[in-house]
N, C-alpha and C positions, 0 to 999 in steps of 0.2 A: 268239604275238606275233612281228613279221617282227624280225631279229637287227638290225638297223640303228635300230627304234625303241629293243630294249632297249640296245642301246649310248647311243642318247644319254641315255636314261632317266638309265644311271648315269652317263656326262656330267657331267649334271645337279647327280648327289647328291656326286659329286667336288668339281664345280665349287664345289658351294655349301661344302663341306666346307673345301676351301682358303680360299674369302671370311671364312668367319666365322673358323676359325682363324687365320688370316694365315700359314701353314706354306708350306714350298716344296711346291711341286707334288709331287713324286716321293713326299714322304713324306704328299700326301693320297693318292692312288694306291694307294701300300701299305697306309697303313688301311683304305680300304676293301675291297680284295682281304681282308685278315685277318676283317673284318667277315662277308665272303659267306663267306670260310673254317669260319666258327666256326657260322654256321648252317645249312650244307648239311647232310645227312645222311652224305653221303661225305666221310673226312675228309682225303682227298687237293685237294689245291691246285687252288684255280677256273683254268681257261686264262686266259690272259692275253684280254685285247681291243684287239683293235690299233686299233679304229675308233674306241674309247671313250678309249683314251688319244694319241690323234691329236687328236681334238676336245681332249680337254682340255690337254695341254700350249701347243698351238697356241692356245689362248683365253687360259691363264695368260700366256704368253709376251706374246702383242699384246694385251693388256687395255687397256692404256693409251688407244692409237690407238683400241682398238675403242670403249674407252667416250666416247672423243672422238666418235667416228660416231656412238652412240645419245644423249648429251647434245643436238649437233646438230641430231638426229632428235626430241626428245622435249619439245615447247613447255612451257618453268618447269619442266621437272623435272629437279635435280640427280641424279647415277647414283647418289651415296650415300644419298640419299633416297627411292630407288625399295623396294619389299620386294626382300629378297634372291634369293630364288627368280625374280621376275620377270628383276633386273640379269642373271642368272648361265643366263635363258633367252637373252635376248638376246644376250651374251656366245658363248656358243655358237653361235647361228643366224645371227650379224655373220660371226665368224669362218669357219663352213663355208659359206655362201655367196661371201661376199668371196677366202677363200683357198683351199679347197676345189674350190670350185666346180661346188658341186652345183646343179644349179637352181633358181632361188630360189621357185619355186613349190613344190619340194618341203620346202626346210628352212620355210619360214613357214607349212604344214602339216602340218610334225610340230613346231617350235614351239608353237603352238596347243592340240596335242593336249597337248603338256607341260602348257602353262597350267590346259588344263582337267582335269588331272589333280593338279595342286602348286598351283594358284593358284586366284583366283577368275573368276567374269564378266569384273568391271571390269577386271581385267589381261588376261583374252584380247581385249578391245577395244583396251585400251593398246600389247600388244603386235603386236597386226597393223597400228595405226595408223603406229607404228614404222620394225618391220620392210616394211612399205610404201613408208614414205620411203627407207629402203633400198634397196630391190632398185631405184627406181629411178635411185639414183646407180649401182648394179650393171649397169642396162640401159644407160646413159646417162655412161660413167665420165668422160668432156669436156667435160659440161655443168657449170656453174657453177652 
């Protein structure tokens, strides 16, 4: 698996980690390092991930804004009404698009693959319908 999907993998499971706890970031970060800690075989300390904790603090940080952009994007559906797992793909795939700026073709296919790994069908249609509208206020940042 290429090190940049398992980065946002756990992303992901951060991400979602801080949502449902309502915790500061730093200390969702650390639990999950302690978690991968406790199940490796080796019982020396996972390296850190600077890609994974890039995405994530930068997603906790602008959540607000971001969820402002996927609201927007997401005809009747409130962000705290969406499942968790999808808000917290989004979250991620707003943010390293928007701030990042990886190309949006590639985070809205490795979104995707998230979806269809943590979510179901109907959210990988939800969320590329989305993130579509996105990318292109991304292509397009002066259009109204």
């Amino acid at each position: 698996m290429p090190a940049r999907h398992r980065s946002r993998q756990r992303a992901l499971q951060v991400l979602f980690l801080w949502d449902q706890r309502k915790q500061d970031i730093g200390d969702a970060i650390s639990s999950f390092y302690e978690t991968l800690g406790s199940e490796e075989e080796d019982p020396q300390r996972t390296p850190p991930d600077e890609f994974m904790e890039d995405l994530v603090r930068g997603a906790a940080a602008g959540s607000g804004a971001i969820d402002e952009r996927i609201t927007a994007k997401s005809a009747n559906w409130r962000i705290e009404r969406m499942p968790a797992v999808d808000r917290n793909i989004l979250r991620l795939a707003v943010y390293e698009m928007n701030d990042l700026k990886t190309p949006p073709a590639v985070v809205i296919d490795e979104a995707l693959e998230l979806a269809r790994q943590f979510s179901g069908e109907e959210s990988v249609a939800f969320i590329n319908g989305v993130l579509d509208a996105v990318r292109r206020d991304v292509d397009q940042p002066n259009t109204p």
